[in-house]
Each structure stands twice: as C-alpha cells, then as structure tokens.
C-alpha positions in Angstrom: 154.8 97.7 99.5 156.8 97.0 102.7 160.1 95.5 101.9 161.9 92.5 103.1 164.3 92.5 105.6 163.4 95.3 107.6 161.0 96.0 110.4 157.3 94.8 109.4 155.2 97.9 108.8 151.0 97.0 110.4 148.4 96.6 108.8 144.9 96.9 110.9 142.4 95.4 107.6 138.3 95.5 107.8 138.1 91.4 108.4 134.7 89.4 107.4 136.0 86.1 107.2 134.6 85.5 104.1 136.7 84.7 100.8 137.8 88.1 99.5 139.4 89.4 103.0 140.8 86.4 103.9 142.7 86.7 100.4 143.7 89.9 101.3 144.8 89.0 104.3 147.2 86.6 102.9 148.0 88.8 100.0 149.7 91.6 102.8 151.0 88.8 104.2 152.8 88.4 101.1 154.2 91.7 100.4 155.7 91.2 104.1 153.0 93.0 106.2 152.1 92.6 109.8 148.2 92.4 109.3 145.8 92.8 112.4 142.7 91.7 111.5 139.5 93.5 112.8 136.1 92.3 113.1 133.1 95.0 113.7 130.3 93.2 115.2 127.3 95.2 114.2 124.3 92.4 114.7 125.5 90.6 111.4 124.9 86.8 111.7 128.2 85.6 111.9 130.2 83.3 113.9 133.0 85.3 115.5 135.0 82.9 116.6 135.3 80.7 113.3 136.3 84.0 111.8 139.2 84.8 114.4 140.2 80.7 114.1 140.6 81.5 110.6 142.3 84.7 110.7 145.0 83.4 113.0 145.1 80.7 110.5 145.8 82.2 107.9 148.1 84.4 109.7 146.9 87.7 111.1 149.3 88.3 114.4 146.1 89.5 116.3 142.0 89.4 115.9 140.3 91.8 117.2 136.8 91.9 117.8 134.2 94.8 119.0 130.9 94.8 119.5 129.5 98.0 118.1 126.1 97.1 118.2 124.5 99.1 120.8 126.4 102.0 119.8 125.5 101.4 116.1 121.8 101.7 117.3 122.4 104.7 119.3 124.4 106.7 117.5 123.8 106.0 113.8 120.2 103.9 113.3 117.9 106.5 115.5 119.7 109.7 114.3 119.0 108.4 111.0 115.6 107.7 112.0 115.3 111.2 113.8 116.2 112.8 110.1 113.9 110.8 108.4 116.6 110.0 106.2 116.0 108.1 103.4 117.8 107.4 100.3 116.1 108.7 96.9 112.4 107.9 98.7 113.2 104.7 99.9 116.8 103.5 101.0 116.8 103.0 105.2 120.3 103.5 104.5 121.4 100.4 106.2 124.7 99.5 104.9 125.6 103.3 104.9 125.4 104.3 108.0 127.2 101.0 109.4 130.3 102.1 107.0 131.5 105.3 109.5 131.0 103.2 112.7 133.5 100.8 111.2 136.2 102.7 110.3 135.5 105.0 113.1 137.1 101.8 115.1 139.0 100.5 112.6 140.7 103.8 113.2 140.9 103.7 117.1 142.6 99.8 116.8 145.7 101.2 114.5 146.0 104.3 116.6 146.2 101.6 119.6 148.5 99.0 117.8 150.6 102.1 116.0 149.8 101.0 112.6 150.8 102.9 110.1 148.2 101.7 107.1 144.4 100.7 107.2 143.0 98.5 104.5 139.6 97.0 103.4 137.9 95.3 100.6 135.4 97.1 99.2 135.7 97.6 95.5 136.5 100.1 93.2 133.5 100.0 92.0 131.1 100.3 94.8 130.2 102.5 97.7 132.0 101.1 100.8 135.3 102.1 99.1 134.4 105.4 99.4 132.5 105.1 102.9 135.2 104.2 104.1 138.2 106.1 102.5 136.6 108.9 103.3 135.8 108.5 107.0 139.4 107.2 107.4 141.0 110.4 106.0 138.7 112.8 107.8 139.2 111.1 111.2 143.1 111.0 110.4 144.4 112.9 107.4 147.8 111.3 107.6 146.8 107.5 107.6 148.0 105.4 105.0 145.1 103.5 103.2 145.5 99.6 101.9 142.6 99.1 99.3 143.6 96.2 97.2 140.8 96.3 95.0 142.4 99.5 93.2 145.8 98.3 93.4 147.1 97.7 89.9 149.4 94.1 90.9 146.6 92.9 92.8 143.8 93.7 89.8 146.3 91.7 87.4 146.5 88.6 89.7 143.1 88.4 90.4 140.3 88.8 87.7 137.5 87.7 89.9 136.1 85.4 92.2 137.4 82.0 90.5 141.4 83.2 90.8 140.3 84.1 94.4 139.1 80.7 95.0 142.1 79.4 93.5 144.3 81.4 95.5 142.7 80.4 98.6 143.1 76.8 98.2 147.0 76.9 97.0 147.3 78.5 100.3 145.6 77.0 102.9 142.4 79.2 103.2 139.5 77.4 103.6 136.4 77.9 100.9 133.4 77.4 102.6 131.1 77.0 99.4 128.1 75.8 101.0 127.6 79.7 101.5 128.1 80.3 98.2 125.4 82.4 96.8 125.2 83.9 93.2 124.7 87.4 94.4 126.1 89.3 97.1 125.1 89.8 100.4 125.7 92.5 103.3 124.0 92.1 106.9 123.7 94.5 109.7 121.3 95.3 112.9 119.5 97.4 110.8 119.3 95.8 107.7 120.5 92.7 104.9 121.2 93.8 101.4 121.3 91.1 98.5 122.7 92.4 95.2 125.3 91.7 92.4 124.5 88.3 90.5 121.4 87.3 89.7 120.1 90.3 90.4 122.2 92.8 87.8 119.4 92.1 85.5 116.7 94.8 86.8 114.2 93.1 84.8 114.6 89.7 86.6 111.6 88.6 89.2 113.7 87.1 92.0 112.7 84.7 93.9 111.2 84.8 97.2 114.0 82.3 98.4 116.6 85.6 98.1 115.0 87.6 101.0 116.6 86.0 104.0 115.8 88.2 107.3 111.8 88.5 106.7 109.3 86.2 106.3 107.1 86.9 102.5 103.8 89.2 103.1 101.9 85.9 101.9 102.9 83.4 104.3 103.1 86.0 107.2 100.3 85.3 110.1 96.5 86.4 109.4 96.3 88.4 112.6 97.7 92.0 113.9 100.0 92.9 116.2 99.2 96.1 118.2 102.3 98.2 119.2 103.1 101.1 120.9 106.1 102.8 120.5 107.1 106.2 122.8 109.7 108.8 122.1 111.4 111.0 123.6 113.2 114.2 121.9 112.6 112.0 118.5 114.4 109.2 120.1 112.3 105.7 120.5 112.3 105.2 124.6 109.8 102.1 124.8 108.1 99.6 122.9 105.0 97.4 123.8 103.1 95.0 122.1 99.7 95.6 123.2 98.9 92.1 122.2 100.9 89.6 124.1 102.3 92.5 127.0 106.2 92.6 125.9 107.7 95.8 127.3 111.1 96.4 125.5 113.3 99.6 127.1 117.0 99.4 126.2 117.6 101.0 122.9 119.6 98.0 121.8 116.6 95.2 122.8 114.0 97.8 121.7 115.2 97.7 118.3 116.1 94.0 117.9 112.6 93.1 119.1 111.2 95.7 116.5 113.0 93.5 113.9 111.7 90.4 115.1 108.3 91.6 115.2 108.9 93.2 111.7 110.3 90.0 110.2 107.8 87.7 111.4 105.1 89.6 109.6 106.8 90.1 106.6 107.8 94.1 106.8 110.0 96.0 105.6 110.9 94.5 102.0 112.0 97.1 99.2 113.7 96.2 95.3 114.8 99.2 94.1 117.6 100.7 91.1 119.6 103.0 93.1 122.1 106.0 91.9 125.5 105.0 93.6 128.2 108.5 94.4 130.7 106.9 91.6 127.9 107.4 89.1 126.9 103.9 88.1 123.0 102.7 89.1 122.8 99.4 90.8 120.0 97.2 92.0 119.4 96.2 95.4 116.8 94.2 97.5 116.6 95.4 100.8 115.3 94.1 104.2 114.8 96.8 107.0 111.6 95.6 109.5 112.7 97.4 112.3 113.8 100.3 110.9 110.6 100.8 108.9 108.1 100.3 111.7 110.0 103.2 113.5 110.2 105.4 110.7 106.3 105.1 110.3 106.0 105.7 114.1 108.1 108.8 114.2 106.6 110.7 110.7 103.6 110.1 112.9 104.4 111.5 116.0 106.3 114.3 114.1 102.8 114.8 112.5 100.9 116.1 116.1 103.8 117.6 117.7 106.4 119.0 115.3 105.4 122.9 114.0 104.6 123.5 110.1 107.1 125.5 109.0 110.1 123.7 111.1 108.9 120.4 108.9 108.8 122.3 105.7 112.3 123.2 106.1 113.1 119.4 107.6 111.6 117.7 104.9 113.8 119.7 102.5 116.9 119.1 104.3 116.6 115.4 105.1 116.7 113.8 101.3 120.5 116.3 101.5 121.1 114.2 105.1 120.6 111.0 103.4 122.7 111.8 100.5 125.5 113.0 102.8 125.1 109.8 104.8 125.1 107.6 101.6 128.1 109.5 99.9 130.3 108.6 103.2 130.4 111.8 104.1 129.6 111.1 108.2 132.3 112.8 109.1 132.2 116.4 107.6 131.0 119.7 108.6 127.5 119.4 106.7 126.9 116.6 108.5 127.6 118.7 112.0 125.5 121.2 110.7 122.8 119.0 110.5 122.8 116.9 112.8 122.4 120.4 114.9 119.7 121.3 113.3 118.0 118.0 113.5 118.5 118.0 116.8 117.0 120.9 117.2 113.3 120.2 115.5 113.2 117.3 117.9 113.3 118.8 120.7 109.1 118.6 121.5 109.2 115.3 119.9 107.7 113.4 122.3 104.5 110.9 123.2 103.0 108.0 121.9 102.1 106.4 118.2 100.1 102.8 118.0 100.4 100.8 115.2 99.6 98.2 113.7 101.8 95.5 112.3 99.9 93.5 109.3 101.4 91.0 106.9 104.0 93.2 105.6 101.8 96.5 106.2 102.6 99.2 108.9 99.2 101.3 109.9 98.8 103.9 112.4 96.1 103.5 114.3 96.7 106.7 117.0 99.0 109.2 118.5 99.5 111.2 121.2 101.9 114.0 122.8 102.1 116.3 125.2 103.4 118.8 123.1 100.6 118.5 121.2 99.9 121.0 118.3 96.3 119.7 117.6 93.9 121.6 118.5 90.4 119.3 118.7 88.2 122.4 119.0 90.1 124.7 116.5 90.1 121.8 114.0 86.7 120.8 114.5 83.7 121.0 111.7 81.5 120.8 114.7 82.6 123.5 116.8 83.6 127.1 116.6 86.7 126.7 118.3 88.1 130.1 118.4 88.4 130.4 114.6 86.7 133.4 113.2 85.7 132.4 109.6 84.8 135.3 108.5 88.8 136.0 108.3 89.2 133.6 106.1 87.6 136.2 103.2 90.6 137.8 103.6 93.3 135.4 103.9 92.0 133.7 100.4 91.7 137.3 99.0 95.4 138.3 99.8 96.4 134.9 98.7 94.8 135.4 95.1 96.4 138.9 94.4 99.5 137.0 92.7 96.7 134.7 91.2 94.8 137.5 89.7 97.5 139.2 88.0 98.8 136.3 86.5 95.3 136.1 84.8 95.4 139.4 83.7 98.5 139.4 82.5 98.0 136.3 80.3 95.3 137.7 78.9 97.2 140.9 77.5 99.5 138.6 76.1 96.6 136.8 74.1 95.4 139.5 73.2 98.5 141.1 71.6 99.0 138.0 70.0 
C-alpha cells in the first residue's frame, strides 16, 4: 500500500459507478492513493455523467471517459462474428470480448497519466479477473495490478454486499437501491448478462421479468421482418429491411439497428450452465439479438462461398478461438495466429443472405455471392451438369476398401473366438 507522507502513487481503476467500484474507489483513497477513475463506454445503458458526478464525489482526482463503442464493433464483435466463435455451442461471447478492449485503454490512460498501478473489481472468483489481469500484463509486463477483491485486508473488511453498503453510507457514497436487483447484471453493445442470485439455482424457471434488452418470443409481433444483410471479406457492409426500406451502412448504426430489430422480435435469448477458466460452472442468461441474426447471416453466406475443406479445418479451430477469447487470452500469439488464419478463409466471403426475423426465430430465406461455389447445373437432379456418374462406381468403391477389411477382419476374429 502507498504510504503516508510521501508523494501519492496513481491509481487508473475500471469505474462503473455502481456500489462495489465506488467502494474501491474510496478504499484506495484510504490507503493514500491518487485514483483516476475510468469509464469504458461500450453501448452499456448508463448515465455517464452521474457516474463522473459521483466519482469526483467520492474523490477520484480525474474521470475519464471513452467511447469505445465503434471500435468495440469493429474490432472485437465482427471478428468474433467472422470466427464464428462461440462459446461451448452457444456463448456470443459478449462480456468476453468487451474485457480486452477495456483494459486495452485502461492501459493507454495510465501510460498517459504515468500511473504506476491499474486496478478493477472483478472477483476472485469469476472471469473478468482474469480477462483482465491478463490483458494488462501482456500489453505491459511491468504494470502494477490493484485487484481488491483478492487482497487479503480488503476480503476481511468486507464479507459481501451488506458491509459494502455499509461502508458506502459511513462515507458519503450514495446507494442507489432502487437498482437493486437480486442477481447480477453486465451490459454491453453486443450483449446483457444476468447471473449470480436468483439464478445460482440451475433448476430455478426464472421469470420472464429477468430478460431486460429483448422483448419474450410470446408477446413479440405476429408479422416478419425481411432483411438483407451484405458482406464483404466476412465483414457485415449493409443492412436493409426489405419491409419498411431502412438502409443501415456504418458498422456502428448497422449493428445497433440489428439489435433493435432483434429485440423487438424477441431474438437472441439463451440460459445456459457454462464452464468458467477458474474451473467452477456458473449459470447465465444471455441476451445477444444482434449478434445472433449476424451469425445466422454469415454461417449462411459462408455456406455458398466458403470452400469444403477450408470450413472443415475453420470449424475445428473456431470452438479453440472462442475458448481463447473467453479465457482472456486476446492478447497472445494464438490469438495472432488465428486471427491470420481467419482472415484468410474470409477472403471470398462476400454477397448477400435474406432473412427472416420471426418472434424470436432467425430463418434464411436466400443467399447469394459472387464467389459463388454452387454450381446449379452440377448440383442438379434434373440435369447432367458435367458430372459423369458413372465415376461415382469408383469413388464409392475406393472409399469401401478400409470398409471391407474391417469386415473381414472382424470376422476372423469371430471366428477364432
């Protein structure tokens, strides 16, 4: 801890405003910090300003604010969506991937202030601790990390959320507990997350009142809404709604009107036990409309334009890619490596897939690409097409050798028997 009566040593911490940072903030405070307090704006609903107000009132020398959220689409939601990365067959990986983008500024604000320590308040228990440990240290191996939450004095002063609470209001902090919700919430562009509460009991029904960002399958509207969404390279370029004309280019607009679209109809709602990296399963109820209506898009696209063999060896690497991204382990070799590669099978990945969106349903209805792989007269049952099948005698006979002398050998065995 920094000591008293010399030179304050900085402190840049992960700020939410909410009750557990804002006790940390006033907790460095205490052991005679100089805290900074930085707030990631990454399309979380969140008013900025009432969390700088409070910050400053709590006493933070300086709030910073950035807004990552164009770059968090760019740069972290489409190449995840490029990978087709998704977390043990159906985590969008929402939380995850904001984690790197954080501390990637986080990082950039103490090298600009010349902090010596970064700090956050994930727990010891979860994954953020280590999503964001991890990208500190490989972005700066000689930073000094902050984390409260595994700090032994801090652990005996607070047991939980009621010492917090007290804490708070001894010093000034105010509670807001109109917010209070029993379970645990996290909100980005690409997703919200509810878990922890409640919901610790995997055998609980929750109620539909939990799920915040879409609107329930049920009550969605009893009409479709046609899309068309074109790529480029893998990359979504344009979006339009073939049923009321909206036309949406800018990556950052395109997906934010994907999620309204999403939401409105109900999409994109998963409730799943999950393995987290520090071994302990956890359950968590996800809401990813946008995100899930582009995934459907791309598979599809990938589908007409991507070559067999290159989406063989994809599909085996991208459950790896969405471990890696999960673990925290954005910043790594691996993840260089591919990310390369990924880059690579998108290359032809271009053209056009309509859907249609459907009280929490995503169907495709069409595709089509320029770099086309389908072949309408080779595939047809109609006509010949260029396809001799009279060679297809010999391709099943080659590919029954291994067949055929497994058979042959079983039998011996049987027989020896």
């Amino acid at each position: 801890m920094a000591e008293k009566g010399v030179t304050k040593e900085k402190v840049v911490l992960a700020y939410s405003g909410g009750l557990d940072t804002s006790c940390i903030l006033k907790w460095l405070l205490d052991k005679n910090y100089e805290v900074i307090a930085y707030i990631a704006d990454i399309g979380q609903k969140e008013d900025f300003e009432k969390a700088k107000a409070k910050a400053l009132k709590v006493g933070a020398s300086k709030v910073i604010i950035k807004d990552l959220k164009k770059e968090f689409v760019t740069d972290y939601i489409f190449p995840a969506i490029r990978a087709n990365a998704i977390y043990e067959g159906r985590y969008l990986l929402g939380t995850s991937l904001a984690r790197p983008l954080i501390a990637k500024h986080q990082m950039q604000v103490a090298k600009e202030e010349g902090a010596q320590y970064v700090s956050h308040g994930a727990t010891g228990k979860g994954n953020d601790q280590v999503r964001f440990e991890l990208s500190y240290l490989a972005l700066d191996p000689k930073i000094k990390i902050l984390a409260p939450w595994k700090n032994a004095e801090f652990l005996a002063q607070f047991k939980g959320r009621d010492d917090l609470i007290r804490y708070a209001k001894a010093n000034g902090i105010p509670v807001d507990a109109t917010l209070k919700k029993p379970y645990s919430e996290d909100e980005n562009l690409m997703h919200i997350s509810h878990e922890a509460g409640i919901l610790e009991d995997p055998g609980k029904v929750p109620e539909d009142s939990v799920y915040s960002r879409t609107v329930s399958p049920w009550k969605a509207p009893d009409k479709s809404t046609m899309l068309e969404i074109y790529f480029k390279d893998g990359t979504p370029v344009k979006v339009v709604n073939k049923t009321d004309g909206t036309v949406k280019e800018d990556p950052l607009e395109l997906f934010m009107y994907l999620n309204k679209v999403g939401a409105e109809n109900g999409v994109g709602r998963i409730d799943m036990v999950e393995n987290r990296f520090v071994g302990i399963k956890s359950r968590g109820l996800y809401e990813t409309p946008g995100g899930t209506i582009l995934l459907t898009a791309h598979k599809d696209i990938e589908a007409i334009a991507m070559d067999r063999e290159v989406m063989r060896l994809r599909d085996t690497l991208s459950p790896r890619y969405a471990e890696i991204i999960y673990n925290g382990f954005w910043f790594s070799p691996e993840m260089d490596f591919l990310t390369a590669a990924f880059n690579k099978s998108q290359e032809l990945i271009d053209g056009k897939v309509v859907l249609e969106i459907y009280r929490g349903n995503v169907f495709t209805r069409a595709r089509e690409s320029p770099s086309s792989l389908y072949d309408l007269e080779l595939g047809s049952m109609h006509i010949e097409g260029g396809f001799n099948q009279l060679d297809s005698a010999g391709f099943i006979r080659v590919n029954a050798i291994r067949l055929m002398a497994h058979k042959a050998i079983t039998d011996k065995a049987k027989k020896r028997k």
